[in-house]
C-alpha positions as CSV (number, residue, x, y, z in Angstrom):
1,X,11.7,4.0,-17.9
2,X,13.9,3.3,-14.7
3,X,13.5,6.3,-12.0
4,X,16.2,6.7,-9.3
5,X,15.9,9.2,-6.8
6,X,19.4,10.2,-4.7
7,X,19.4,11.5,-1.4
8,X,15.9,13.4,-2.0
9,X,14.8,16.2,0.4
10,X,12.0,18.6,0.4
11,X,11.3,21.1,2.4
12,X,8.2,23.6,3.4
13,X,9.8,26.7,4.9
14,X,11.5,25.2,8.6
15,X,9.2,21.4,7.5
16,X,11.0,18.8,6.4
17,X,8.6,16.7,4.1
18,X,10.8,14.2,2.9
19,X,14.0,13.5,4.4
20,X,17.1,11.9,2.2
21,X,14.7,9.2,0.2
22,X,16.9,7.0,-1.9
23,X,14.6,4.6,-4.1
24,X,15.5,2.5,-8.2
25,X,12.0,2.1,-9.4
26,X,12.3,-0.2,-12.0
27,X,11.2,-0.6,-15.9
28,X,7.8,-1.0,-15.9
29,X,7.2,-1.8,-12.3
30,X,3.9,-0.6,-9.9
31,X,5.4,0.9,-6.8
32,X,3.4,1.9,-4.1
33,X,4.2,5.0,-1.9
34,X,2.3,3.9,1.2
35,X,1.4,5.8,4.6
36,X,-0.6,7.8,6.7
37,X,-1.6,11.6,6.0
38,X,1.3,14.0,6.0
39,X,4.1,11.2,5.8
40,X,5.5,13.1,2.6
41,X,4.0,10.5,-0.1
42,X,2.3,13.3,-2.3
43,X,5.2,15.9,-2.2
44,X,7.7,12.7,-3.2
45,X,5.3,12.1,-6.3
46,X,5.0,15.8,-6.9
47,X,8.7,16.3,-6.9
48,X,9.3,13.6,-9.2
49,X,6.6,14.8,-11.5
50,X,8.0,18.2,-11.4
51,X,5.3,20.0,-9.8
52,X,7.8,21.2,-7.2
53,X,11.4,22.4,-7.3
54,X,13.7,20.3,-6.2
55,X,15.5,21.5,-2.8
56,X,18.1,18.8,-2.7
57,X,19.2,15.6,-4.4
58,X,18.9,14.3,-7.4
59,X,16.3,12.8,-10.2
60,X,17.1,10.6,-12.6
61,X,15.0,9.2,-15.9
62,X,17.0,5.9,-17.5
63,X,20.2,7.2,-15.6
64,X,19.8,10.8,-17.3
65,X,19.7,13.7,-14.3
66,X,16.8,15.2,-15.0
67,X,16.3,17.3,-11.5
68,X,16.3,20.8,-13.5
69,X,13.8,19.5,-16.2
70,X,10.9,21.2,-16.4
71,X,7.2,19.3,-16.0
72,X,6.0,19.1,-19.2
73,X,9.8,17.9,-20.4
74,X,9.6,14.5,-18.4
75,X,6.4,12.9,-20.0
76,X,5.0,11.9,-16.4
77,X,0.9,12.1,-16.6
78,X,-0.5,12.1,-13.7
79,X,-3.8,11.1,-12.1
80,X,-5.0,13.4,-9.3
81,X,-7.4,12.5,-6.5
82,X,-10.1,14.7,-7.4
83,X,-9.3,13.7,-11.2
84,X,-9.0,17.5,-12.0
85,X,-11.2,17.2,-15.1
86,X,-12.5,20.4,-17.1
87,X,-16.4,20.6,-16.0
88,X,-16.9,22.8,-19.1
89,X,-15.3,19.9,-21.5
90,X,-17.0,17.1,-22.4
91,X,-15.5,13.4,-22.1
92,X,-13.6,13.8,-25.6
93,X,-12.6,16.8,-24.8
94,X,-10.8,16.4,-21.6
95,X,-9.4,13.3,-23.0
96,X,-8.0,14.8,-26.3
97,X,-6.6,18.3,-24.4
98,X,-3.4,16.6,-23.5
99,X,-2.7,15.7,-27.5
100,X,-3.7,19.3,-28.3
101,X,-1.3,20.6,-26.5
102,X,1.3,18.6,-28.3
103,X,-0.3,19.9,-31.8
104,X,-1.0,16.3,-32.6
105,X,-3.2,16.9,-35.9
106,X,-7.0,16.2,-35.5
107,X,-7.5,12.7,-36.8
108,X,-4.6,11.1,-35.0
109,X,-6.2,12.8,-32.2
110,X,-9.7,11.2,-32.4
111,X,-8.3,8.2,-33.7
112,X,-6.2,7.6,-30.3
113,X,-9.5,8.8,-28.0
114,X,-11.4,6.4,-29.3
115,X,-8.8,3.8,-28.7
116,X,-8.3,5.0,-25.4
117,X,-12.2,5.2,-24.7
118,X,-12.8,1.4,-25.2
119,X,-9.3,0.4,-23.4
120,X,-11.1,2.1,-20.2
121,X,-14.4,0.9,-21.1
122,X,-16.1,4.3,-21.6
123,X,-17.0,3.8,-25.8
124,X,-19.8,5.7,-26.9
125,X,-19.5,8.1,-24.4
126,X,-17.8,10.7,-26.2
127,X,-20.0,13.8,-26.1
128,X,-21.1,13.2,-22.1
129,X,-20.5,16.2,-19.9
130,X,-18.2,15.3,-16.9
131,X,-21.1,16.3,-14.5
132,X,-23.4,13.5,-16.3
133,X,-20.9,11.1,-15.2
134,X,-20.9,8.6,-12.2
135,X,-17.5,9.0,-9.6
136,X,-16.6,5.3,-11.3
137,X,-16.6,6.8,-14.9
138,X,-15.2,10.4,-13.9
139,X,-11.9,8.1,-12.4
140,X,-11.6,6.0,-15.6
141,X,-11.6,9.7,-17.9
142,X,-9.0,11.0,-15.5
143,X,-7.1,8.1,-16.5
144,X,-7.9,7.7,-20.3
145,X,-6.5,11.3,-20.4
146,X,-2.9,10.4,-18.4
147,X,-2.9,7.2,-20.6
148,X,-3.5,9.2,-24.4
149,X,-0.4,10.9,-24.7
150,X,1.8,8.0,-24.0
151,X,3.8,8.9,-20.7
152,X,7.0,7.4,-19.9
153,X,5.9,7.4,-16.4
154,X,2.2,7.3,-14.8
155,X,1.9,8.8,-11.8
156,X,-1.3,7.9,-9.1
157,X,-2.0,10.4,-6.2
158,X,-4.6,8.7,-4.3
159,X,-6.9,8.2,-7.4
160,X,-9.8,5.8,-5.8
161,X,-10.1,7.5,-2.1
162,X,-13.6,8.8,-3.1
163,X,-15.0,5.8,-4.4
164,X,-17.4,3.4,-2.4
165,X,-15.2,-0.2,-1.8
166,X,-17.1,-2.1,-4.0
167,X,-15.9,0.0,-7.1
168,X,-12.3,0.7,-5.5
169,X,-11.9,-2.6,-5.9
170,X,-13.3,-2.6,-9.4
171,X,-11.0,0.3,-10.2
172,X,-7.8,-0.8,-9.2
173,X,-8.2,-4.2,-10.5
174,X,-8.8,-2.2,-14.3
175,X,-5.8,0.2,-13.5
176,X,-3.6,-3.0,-13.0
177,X,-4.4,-4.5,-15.8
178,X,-4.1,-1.4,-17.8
179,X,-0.4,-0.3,-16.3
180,X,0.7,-4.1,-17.0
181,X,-1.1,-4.2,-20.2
182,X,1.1,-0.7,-21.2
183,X,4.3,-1.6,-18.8
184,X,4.3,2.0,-17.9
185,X,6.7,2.8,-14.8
186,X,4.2,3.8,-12.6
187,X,4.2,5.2,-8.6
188,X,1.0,4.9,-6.4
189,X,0.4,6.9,-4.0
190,X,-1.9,5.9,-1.2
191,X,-2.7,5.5,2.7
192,X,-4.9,2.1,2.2
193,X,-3.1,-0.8,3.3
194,X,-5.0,-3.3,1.2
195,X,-5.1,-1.0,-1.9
196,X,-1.1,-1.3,-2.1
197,X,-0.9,-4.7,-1.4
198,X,-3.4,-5.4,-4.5
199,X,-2.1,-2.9,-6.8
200,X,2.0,-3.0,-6.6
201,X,4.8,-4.6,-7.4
202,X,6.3,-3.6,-4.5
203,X,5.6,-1.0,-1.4
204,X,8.0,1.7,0.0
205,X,6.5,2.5,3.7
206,X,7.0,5.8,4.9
207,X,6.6,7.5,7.9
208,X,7.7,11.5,8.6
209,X,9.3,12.5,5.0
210,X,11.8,8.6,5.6
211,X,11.1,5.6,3.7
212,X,10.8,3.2,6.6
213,X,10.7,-0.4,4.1
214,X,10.7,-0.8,0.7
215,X,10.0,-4.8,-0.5
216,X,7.0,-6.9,-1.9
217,X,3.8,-7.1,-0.1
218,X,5.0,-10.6,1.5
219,X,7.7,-8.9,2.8
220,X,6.5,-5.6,4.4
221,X,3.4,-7.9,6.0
222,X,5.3,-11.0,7.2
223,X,8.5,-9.5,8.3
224,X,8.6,-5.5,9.0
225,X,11.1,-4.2,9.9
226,X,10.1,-2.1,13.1
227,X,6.8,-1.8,15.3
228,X,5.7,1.1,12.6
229,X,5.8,-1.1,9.8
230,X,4.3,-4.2,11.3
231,X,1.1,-1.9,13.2
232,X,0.6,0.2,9.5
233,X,0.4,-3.0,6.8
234,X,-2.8,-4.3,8.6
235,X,-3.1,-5.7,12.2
236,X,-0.3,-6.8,14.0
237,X,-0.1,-8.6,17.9
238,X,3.1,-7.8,19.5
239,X,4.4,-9.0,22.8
240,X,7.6,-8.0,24.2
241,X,9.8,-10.9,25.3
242,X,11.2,-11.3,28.6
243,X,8.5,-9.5,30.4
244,X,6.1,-12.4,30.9
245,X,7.2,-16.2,33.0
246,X,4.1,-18.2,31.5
247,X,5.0,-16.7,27.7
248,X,8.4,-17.0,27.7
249,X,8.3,-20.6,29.4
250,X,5.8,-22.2,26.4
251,X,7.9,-20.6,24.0
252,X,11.4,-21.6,25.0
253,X,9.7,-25.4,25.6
254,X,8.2,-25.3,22.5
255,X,8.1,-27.6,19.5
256,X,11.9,-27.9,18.5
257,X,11.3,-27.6,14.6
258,X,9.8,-24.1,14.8
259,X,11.6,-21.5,13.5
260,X,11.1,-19.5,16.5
261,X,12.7,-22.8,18.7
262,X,15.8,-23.3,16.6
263,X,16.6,-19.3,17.0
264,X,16.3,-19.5,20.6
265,X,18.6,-23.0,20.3
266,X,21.0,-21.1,17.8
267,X,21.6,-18.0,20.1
268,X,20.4,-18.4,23.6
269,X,17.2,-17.2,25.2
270,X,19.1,-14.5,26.6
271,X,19.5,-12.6,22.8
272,X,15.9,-12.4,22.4
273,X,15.1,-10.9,25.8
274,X,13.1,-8.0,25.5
275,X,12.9,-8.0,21.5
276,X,8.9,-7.6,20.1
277,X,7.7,-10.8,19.0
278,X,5.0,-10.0,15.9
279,X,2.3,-11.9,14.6
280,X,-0.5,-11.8,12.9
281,X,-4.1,-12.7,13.5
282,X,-4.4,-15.6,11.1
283,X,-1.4,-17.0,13.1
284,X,-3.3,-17.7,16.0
285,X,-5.4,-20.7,16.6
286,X,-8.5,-21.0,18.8
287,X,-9.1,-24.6,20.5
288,X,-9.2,-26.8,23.6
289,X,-6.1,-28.3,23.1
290,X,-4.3,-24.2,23.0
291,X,-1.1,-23.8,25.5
292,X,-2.1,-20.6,25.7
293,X,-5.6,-19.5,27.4
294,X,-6.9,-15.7,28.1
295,X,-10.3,-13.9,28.7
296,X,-12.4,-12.4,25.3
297,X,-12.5,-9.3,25.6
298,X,-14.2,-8.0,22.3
299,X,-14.9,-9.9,19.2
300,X,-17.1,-8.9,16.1
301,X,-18.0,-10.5,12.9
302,X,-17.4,-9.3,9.6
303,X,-19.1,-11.6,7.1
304,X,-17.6,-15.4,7.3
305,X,-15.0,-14.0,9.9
306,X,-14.4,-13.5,13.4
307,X,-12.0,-11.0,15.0
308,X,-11.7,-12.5,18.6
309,X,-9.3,-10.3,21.0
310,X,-8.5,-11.9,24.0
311,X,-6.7,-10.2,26.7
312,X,-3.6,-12.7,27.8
313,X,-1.5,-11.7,30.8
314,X,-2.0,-8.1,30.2
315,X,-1.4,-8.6,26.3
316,X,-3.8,-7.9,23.4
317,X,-3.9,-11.1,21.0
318,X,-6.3,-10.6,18.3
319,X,-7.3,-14.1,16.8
320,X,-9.0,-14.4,13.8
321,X,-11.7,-17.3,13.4
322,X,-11.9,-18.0,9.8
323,X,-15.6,-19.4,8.1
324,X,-16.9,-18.5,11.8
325,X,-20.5,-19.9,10.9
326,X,-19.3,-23.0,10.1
327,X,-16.2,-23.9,12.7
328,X,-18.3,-24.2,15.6
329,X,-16.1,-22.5,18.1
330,X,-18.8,-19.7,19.9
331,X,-17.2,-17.2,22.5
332,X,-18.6,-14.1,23.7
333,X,-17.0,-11.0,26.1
334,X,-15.8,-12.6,29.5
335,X,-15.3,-16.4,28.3
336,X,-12.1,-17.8,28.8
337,X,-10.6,-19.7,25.6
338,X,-7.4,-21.4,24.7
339,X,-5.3,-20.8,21.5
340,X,-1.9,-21.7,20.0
341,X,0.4,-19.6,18.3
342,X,1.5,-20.8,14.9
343,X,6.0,-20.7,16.0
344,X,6.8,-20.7,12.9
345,X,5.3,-17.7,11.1
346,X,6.2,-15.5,14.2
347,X,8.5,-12.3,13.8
348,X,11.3,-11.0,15.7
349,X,11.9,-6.7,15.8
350,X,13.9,-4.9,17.8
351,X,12.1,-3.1,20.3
């Protein structure tokens, strides 16, 4: 099931929730709606599911308008964040209430919970009430009931947010498999950076009701499109050009088969003059031999990895020391150190 959305605004009262959003999300594809709280990520998904009426634009399923259609006509299941399970149901039960409101006759109904049950890895586990149930086991019922009445599209609204990591993980590994294993069209709505890099196909970025980027996770991470984009999909250094002698010297000097060299060649230094130059942790390297040397200024260790920031010239650079137990570089707050940037995986925005 293709879904394109044209020129889709919602509005609550005088707030504009989401501004003009054109997106083609395609046959079976994983796209993830990603960004901070109040961006307009649920109300897009609720508007597509039909959980809100539309105030402008248009919906369509497989090139059909379905804007006017009513909820239960579009065959979108949805899986809520605080899974929205019957507490006086048992597991069968709130699996199966989605068939019986179809009238599906009992024995296909059992038949297709049982299937369900082992594709979510929740067999023999029929009669448990919901409350007997871990968070883990409660997510995968939530989805076992979206997945038994076949949707066209599956729709995710923050599903795993009030898991511990170690099963978030777990659990959107199994729902990837699951939404592959089915090719369901699906949209995933979250605010975890990580979790829609895992998950998706690809990510639409938004930011105040407007989809800022829409691309693979390469994409949005290596080369955002704007300061919001590069700060939101993890941790970004950015320096502005033309504000610093020392910077812009090593640059401009710098190795000539760099991509960053052969732009400044190709245009003139001039051009890139007060752009934002973006780059990521991994792309900096800590050593004696670095062109570059600042003062630490924090640094902290999460498990085999360092995060080193290092205060250049006024500028923020946050390195990152991979398998820090075993590299033998040591630094602590106040030391000076040397790094290099890596030219060739550095990013050019406008500023």
């Amino acid at each position: 099931m293709g879904i394109e959305l044209r020129e889709i605004t919602q509005k609550y009262g005088e707030l504009t929730a989401v501004n003009n959003v054109n997106l083609f999300i395609e046959d079976g594809e994983m796209l993830a709606l990603l960004g901070p709280s109040g961006c307009g990520k649920t109300t897009l998904l609720k508007t597509i599911a039909g959980l809100l009426p539309l105030y402008r634009g248009k919906i369509c399923f497989n090139n059909e308008d379905i804007s006017k259609w009513e909820a239960q006509k579009r065959n979108a299941a949805m899986v809520f964040q605080n899974y929205a399970l019957f507490p006086h149901m048992s597991v069968e039960e709130n699996i199966a209430y989605g068939l019986k409101i179809r009238k599906n006759n009992k024995s296909q109904t059992m038949a297709k919970v049982d299937e369900i049950l082992n594709k979510v890895e929740l067999s023999g586990l029929n009669h448990r009430k919901i409350s007997e149930l871990s968070g883990g086991q409660q997510q995968r019922v939530a989805l076992a009931r979206a997945l038994v009445i076949e949707p066209s599209i599956l729709l995710f609204d923050e599903p795993l947010s009030n898991l511990d990591q170690r099963l978030r993980i777990a659990m959107r590994q199994k729902i990837r498999e699951i939404q592959q294993e089915y090719g369901i069209t699906s949209i995933y709505v979250t605010h975890d950076q990580e979790e829609a890099m895992s998950i998706s196909d690809r990510i639409a970025v938004m930011k105040d009701g407007i989809i800022e980027q829409i691309g693979t996770a390469d994409q949005v991470y290596l080369k955002p499109q704007n300061r919001f984009v590069a700060e939101f999909m993890g941790i970004a250094n950015i320096v502005k050009l033309g504000e610093n002698q020392e910077l812009d010297r090593i640059l401009e000097s710098g190795n000539p088969g760099s991509s960053l060299r052969s732009r400044i060649l190709d245009g003139g230094w001039d051009m890139l003059k007060h752009r934002l130059l973006v780059f990521r942790p991994e792309d900096v390297e800590i050593g004696e031999a670095g062109e570059f040397e600042g003062t630490v200024i924090w640094q902290e260790t999460i498990g085999s990895v360092k995060m080193v920031t290092i205060d250049y010239l006024g500028n923020k650079i946050i390195a990152e020391i991979r398998n820090y137990y075993k590299s033998g570089i040591k630094c602590a707050n106040g030391d000076r150190i040397r790094f290099n940037l890596d030219l060739n995986e550095i990013h050019l925005i406008d500023d």
